[in-house]
VONUVO-963651 format. One record per residue (C-alpha): residue in one letter; residue number from 1; x, y, z. Coordinates in steps of 0.05 Angstrom, whole numbers, plus 5000, padded with zeros to 4 digits. Example, Ala and Ser with C-alpha at 12.3 -4.5 7.8 and 13.67 -1.06 7.14 Angstrom:
// residues 2
 aa   i   c1   c2   c3
  A   1 5246 4910 5156
  S   2 5273 4979 5143
//
This chain:
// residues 500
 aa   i   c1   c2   c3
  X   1 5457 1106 4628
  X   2 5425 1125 4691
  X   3 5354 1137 4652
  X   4 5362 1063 4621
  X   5 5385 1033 4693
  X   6 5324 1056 4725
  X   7 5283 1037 4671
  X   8 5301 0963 4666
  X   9 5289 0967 4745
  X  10 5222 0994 4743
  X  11 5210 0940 4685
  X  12 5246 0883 4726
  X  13 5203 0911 4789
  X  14 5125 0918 4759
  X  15 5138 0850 4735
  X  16 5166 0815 4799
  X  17 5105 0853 4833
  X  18 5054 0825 4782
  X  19 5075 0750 4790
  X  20 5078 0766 4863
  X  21 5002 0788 4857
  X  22 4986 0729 4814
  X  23 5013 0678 4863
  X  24 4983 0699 4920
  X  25 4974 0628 4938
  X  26 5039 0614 4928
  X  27 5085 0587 4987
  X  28 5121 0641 5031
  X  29 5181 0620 5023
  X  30 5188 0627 4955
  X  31 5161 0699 4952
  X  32 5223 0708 5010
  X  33 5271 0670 4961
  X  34 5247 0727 4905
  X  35 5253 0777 4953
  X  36 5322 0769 4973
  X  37 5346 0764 4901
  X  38 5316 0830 4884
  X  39 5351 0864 4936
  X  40 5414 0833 4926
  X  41 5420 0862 4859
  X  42 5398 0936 4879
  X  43 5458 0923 4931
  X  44 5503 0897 4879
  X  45 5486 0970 4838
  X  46 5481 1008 4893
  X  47 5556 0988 4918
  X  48 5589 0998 4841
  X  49 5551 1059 4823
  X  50 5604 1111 4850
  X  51 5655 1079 4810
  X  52 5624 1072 4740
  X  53 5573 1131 4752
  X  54 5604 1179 4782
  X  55 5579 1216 4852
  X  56 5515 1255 4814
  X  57 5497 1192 4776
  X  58 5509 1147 4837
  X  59 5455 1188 4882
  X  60 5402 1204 4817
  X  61 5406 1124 4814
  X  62 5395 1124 4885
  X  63 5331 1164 4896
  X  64 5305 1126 4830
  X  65 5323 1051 4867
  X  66 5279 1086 4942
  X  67 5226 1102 4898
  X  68 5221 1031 4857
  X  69 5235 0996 4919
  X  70 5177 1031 4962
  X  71 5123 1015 4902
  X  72 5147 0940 4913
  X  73 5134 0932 4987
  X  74 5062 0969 4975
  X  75 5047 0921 4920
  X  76 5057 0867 4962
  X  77 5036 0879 5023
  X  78 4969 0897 4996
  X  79 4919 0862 5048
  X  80 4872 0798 5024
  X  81 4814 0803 5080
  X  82 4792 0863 5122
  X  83 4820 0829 5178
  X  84 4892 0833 5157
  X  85 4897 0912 5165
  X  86 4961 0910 5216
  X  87 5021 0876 5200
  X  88 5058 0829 5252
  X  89 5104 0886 5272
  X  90 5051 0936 5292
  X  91 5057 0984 5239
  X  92 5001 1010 5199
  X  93 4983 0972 5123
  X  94 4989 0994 5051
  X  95 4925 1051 5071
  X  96 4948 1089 5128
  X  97 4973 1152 5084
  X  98 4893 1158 5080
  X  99 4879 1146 5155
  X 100 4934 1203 5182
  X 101 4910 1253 5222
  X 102 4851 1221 5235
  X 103 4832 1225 5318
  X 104 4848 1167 5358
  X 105 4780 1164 5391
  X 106 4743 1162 5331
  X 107 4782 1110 5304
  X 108 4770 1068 5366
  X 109 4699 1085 5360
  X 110 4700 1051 5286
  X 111 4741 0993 5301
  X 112 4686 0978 5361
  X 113 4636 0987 5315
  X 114 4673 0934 5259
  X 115 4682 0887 5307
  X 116 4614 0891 5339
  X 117 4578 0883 5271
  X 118 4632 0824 5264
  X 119 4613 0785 5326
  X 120 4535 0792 5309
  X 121 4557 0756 5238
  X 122 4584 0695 5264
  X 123 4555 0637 5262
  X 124 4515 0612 5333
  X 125 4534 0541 5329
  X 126 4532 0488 5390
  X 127 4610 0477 5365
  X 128 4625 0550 5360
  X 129 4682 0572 5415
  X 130 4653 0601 5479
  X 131 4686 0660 5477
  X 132 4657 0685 5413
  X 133 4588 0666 5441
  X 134 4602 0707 5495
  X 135 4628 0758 5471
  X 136 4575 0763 5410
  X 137 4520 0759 5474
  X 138 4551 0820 5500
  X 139 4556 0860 5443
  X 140 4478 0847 5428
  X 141 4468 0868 5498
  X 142 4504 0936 5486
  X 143 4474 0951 5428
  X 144 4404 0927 5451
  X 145 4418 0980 5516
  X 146 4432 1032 5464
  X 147 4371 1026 5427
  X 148 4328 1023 5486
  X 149 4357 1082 5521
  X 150 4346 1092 5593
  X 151 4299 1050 5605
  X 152 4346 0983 5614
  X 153 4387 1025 5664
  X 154 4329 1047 5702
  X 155 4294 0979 5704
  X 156 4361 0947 5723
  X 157 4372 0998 5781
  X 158 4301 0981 5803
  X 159 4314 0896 5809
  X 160 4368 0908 5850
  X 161 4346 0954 5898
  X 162 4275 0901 5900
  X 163 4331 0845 5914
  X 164 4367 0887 5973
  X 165 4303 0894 6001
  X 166 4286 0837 6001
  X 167 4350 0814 6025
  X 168 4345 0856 6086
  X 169 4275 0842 6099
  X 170 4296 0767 6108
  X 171 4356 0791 6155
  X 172 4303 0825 6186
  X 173 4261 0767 6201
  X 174 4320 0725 6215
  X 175 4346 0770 6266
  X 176 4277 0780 6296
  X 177 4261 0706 6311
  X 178 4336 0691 6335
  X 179 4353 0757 6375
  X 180 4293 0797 6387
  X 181 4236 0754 6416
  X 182 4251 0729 6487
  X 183 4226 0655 6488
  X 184 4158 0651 6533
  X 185 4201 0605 6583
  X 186 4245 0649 6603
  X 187 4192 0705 6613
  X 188 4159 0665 6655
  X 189 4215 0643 6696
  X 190 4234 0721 6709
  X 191 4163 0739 6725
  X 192 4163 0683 6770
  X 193 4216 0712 6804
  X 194 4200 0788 6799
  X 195 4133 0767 6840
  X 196 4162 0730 6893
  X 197 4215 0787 6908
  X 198 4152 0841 6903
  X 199 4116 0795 6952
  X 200 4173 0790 6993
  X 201 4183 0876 6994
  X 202 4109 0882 7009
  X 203 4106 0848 7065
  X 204 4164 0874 7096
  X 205 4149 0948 7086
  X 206 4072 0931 7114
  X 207 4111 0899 7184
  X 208 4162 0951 7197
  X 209 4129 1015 7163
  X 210 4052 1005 7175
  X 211 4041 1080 7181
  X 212 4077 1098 7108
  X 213 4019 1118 7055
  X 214 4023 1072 7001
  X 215 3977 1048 6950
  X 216 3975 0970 6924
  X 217 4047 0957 6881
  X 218 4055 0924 6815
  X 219 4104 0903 6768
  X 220 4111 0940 6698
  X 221 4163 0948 6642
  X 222 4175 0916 6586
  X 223 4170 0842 6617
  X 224 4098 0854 6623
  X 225 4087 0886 6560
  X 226 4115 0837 6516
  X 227 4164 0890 6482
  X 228 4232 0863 6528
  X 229 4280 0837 6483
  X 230 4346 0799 6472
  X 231 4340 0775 6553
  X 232 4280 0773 6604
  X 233 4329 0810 6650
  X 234 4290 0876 6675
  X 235 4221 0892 6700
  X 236 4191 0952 6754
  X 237 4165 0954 6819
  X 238 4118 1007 6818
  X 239 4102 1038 6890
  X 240 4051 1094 6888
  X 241 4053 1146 6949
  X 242 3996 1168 6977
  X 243 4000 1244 6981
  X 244 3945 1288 7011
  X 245 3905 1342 6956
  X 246 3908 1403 7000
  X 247 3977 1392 7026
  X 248 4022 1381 6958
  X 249 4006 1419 6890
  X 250 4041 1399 6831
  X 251 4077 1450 6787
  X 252 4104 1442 6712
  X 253 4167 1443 6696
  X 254 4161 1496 6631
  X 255 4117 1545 6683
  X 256 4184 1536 6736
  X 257 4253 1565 6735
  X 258 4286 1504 6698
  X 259 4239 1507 6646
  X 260 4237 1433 6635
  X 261 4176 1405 6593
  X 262 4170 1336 6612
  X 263 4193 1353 6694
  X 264 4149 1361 6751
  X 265 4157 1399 6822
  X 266 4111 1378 6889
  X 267 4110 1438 6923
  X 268 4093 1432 7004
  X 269 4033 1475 7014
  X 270 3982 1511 7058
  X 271 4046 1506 7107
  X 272 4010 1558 7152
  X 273 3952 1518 7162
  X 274 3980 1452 7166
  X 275 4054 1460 7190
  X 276 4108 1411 7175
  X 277 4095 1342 7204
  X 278 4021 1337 7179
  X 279 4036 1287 7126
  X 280 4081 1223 7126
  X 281 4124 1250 7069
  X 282 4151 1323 7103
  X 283 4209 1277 7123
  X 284 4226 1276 7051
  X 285 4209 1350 7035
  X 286 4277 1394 7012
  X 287 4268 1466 7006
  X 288 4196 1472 7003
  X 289 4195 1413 6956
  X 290 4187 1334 6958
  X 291 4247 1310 6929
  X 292 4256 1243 6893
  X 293 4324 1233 6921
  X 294 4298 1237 6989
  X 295 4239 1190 6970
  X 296 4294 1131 6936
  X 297 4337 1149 7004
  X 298 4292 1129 7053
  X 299 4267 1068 7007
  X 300 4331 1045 7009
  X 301 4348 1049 7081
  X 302 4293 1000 7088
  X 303 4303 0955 7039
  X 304 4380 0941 7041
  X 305 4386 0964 7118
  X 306 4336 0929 7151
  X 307 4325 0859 7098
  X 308 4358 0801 7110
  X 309 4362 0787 7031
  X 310 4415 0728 7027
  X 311 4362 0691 7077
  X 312 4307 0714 7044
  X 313 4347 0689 6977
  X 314 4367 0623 7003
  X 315 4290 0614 7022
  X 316 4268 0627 6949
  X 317 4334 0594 6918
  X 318 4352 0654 6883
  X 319 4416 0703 6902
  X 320 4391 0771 6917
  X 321 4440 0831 6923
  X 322 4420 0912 6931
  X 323 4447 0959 6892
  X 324 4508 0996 6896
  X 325 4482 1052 6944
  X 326 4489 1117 6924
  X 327 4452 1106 6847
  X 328 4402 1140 6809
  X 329 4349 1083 6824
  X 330 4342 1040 6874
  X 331 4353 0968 6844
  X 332 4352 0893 6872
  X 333 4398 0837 6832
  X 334 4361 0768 6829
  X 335 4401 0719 6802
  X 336 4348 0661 6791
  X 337 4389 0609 6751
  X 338 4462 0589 6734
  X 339 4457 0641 6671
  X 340 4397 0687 6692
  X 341 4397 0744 6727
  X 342 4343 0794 6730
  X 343 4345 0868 6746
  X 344 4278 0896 6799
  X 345 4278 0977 6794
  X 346 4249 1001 6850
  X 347 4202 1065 6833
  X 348 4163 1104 6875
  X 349 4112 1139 6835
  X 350 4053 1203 6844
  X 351 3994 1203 6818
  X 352 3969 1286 6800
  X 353 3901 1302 6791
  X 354 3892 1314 6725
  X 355 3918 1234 6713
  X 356 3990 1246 6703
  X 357 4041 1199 6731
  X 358 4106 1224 6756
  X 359 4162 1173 6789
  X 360 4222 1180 6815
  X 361 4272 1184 6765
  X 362 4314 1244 6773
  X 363 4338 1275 6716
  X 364 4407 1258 6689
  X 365 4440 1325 6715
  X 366 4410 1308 6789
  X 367 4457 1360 6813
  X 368 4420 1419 6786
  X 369 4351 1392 6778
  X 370 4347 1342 6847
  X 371 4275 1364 6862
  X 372 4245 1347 6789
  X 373 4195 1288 6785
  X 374 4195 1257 6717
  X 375 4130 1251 6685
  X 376 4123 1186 6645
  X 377 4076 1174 6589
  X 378 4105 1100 6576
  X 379 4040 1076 6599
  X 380 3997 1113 6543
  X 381 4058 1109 6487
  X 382 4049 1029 6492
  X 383 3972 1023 6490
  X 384 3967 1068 6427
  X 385 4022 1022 6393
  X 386 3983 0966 6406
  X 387 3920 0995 6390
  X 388 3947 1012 6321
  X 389 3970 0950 6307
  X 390 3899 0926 6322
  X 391 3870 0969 6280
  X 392 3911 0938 6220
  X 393 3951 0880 6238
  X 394 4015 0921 6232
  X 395 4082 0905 6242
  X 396 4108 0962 6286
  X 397 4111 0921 6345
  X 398 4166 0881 6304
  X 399 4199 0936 6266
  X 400 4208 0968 6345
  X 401 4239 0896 6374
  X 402 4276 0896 6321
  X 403 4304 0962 6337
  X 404 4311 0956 6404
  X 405 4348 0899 6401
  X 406 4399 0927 6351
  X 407 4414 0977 6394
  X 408 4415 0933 6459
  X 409 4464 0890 6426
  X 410 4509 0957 6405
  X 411 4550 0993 6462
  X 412 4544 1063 6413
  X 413 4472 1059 6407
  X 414 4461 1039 6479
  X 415 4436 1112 6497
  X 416 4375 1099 6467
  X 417 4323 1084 6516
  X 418 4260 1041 6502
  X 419 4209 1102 6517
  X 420 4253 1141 6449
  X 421 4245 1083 6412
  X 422 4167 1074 6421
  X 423 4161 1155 6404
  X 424 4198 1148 6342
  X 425 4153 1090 6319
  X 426 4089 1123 6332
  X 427 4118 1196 6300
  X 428 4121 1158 6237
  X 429 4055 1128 6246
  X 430 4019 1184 6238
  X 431 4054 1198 6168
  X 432 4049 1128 6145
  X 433 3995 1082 6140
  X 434 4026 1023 6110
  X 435 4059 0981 6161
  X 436 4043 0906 6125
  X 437 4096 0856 6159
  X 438 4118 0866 6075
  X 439 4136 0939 6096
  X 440 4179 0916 6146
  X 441 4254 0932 6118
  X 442 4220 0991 6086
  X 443 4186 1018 6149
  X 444 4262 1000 6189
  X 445 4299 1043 6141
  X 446 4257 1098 6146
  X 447 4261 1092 6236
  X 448 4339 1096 6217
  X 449 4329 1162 6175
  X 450 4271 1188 6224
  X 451 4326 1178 6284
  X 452 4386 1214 6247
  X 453 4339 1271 6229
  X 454 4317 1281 6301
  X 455 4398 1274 6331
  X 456 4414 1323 6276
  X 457 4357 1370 6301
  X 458 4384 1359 6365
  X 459 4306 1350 6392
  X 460 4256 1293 6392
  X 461 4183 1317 6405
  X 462 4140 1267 6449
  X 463 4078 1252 6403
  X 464 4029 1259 6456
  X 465 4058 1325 6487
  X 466 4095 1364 6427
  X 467 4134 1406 6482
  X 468 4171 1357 6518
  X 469 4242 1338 6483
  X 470 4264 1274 6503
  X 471 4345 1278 6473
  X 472 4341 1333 6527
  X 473 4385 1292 6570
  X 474 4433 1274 6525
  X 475 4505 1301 6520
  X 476 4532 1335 6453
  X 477 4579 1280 6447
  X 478 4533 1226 6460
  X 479 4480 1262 6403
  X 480 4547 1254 6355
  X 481 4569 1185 6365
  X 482 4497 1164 6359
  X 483 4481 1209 6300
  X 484 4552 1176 6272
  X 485 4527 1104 6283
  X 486 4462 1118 6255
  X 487 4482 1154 6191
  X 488 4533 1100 6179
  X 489 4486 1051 6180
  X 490 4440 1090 6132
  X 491 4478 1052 6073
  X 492 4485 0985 6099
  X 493 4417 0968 6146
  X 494 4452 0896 6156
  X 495 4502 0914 6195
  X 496 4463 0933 6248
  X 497 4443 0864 6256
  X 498 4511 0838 6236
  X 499 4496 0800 6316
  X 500 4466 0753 6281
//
């Protein structure tokens, strides 16, 4: 009986399944109406098996209705179109016993590859849906990068480091016309005024210190050599003494004890033969040498002891104040407008034989080194700049204001003097030859590299004496919080200019 029962079931089933496979294009609801009828009468069986079967019959009759029952739902959920591989539920279709086992990435891999060769299949209509167009645009792109290799990646890595370029080289620009360049007004104004104020200290020191040995002064710096930036707010007063040959010889500093490249001594000599008191400047000597600090000390008793400076002042119609006494340099405040103030260093200067020029700016550490001349070369640094932008209509003149004023406008890089700067410039001038105002953001990334390698080094070499090191006076901290600035600004040139 149980033989026959599972026969007329398997007979019943095959040929429910083949009118279900015939009327595929049947409605849905009657293939749910057929559905449910089937099952109902396996229930029916199922439930009144154990009393007319027995228990052995009941479960042979039981495996036999599993087994009919799974060849039903395979036969029809067999799948019409390639696309209808996953049921609504999630779980896999009528092939999955053949795709077990199979490795999840590769299986990704050939779905991607389905659904790319899909996409490049459909149709490119105007009325098509965006998204397909899209999409089908980005697959071609994929597989177009594939074919091509490297190449698209390299050429694409190459645009956009052109279009940072030339992103910065507008910044560049930009921040050059707005921040950098002093308008010619205003340096006029503040020469103006830094001539009447020299006029003004010449003839006082000629009335009440006739007998003191100086030479003609003159105003220098960066005011007169079109390199001041940002504000036409500092300039020099250069006073040269007048030192007799055979009564001062000047020494190096590498052949003294400090070993200081750079430094200078004025040793007081042929003492025996001409005792102290033969020349003006003995007042200033200190241990057998002329010391700067005695040199800016009796300058200053002069100037802001014996000058009537508001009168003077109220006679130009500027505000004139000393400096704080007690400084480094001697310096005069001239405030020559309702927002313009400019800064007069006062610098007594020697010329030495052999042509170099040493003034009196004591080294940083004055405590240790307070006889040391400094020997300054910013004379020579700024007529080989301009000669080589002569030569080939260069931009390093820019790329330095540039510089300069990024760092003016940036408390951490304010250690950086202008004389550092201009070496820097004309170190990589002798390695590059290129400096087109097109060069410009190229030529300004490589100062920012040139400067981090030096602070790293701990020494930058003066290009016209090798020797002399002119981070000498800077602290350890000082070399880290620049090197910090510098190196951060390696990646992002922009934000040094972020003033603008």
């Amino acid at each position: 009986f149980c033989i026959s029962l599972c026969l007329y079931l398997c007979v019943y089933t095959g040929l429910s399944s083949g009118g279900a496979m015939a009327g595929v294009g049947g409605s849905e609801r009657r293939g749910k109406k057929d559905d449910n009828g089937l099952g109902g009468a396996i229930d029916f069986v199922l439930s009144n098996a154990k009393l007319v079967l027995g228990v052995g019959g009941a479960a042979m009759l039981g495996i036999a209705t599993l087994a009919v029952k799974r060849m039903y739902d395979r036969a029809i959920s067999a799948p019409t179109s390639p696309t209808k591989m996953m049921d609504q539920s999630g779980k896999r279709s009528w092939e999955e016993p053949s795709w077990l086992g199979s490795s999840p990435r590769l299986l990704s891999r050939d779905m991607k590859s389905s659904v790319s060769r899909s996409l490049q299949t459909l149709p490119t209509s105007s009325n098509e849906p965006d998204s397909l167009r899209s999409s089908a645009l980005v697959s071609g792109a994929v597989v177009g990068g594939r074919r091509q290799g490297g190449a698209g990646g390299v050429a694409g890595a190459d645009l956009q480091k052109t279009r940072r370029r030339f992103s910065l080289q507008q910044r560049l620009w930009r921040f050059y016309g707005r921040r950098a360049v002093v308008p010619p007004e205003e340096q006029d104004l503040a020469r103006r005024a830094a001539l009447e104020v020299c006029a003004e200290i010449r003839h006082h020191l000629t009335n009440r210190l006739p007998d003191m040995p100086l030479k003609d002064m003159y105003l220098s710096g960066s005011l007169y050599d079109d390199l001041q930036v940002v504000r036409a707010d500092h300039a020099q007063l250069m006073v040269p003494l007048v030192l007799e040959r055979n009564l001062w010889g000047p020494v190096r500093g590498e052949d003294t004890i400090h070993n200081l490249p750079g430094f200078w001594l004025l040793r007081r000599e042929n003492l025996e033969y001409f005792p102290r008191g033969g020349s003006y400047w003995d007042r200033c000597v200190v241990g057998g040498y002329l010391s700067p600090h005695a040199v800016l000390d009796a300058f200053e008793k002069v100037l802001c002891g014996s000058i009537n400076w508001p009168a003077i002042g109220s006679v130009l119609g500027y505000v004139i104040r000393p400096a704080v006494p007690g400084s480094l340099s001697l310096s005069l405040e001239v405030q020559y407008g309702l927002d313009r103030t400019l800064f007069l260093d006062l610098l007594p200067l020697v010329a030495t034989p052999d042509g170099s020029t040493l003034i009196a700016r004591p080294h940083r550490l004055a405590e240790q080194h307070q006889h040391l001349w400094r020997e300054s070369v910013r004379a020579a640094q700024v007529t080989r700049l301009r000669s080589l932008d002569q030569e080939d209509g260069g931009c390093r003149t820019v790329c330095l204001k540039v510089l300069k004023a990024a760092c003016r406008l940036r408390p951490a890089l304010s250690q950086l003097d202008s004389g550092q700067l201009v070496n820097v410039v004309l170190l990589l001038s002798q390695r590059e030859s290129d400096w087109a105002e097109e060069s410009l953001a190229e030529r300004f990334q490589q100062l920012l590299r040139e400067l981090v390698g030096h602070l790293e080094a701990g020494r930058l070499p003066c290009c016209l004496r090798p020797a002399v090191d002119l981070f000498l006076e800077l602290t350890a901290q000082e070399v880290d919080e620049l090197g910090y600035t510098l190196y951060c600004a390696l990646s992002d040139p922009e934000s040094l200019l972020d003033a603008d």
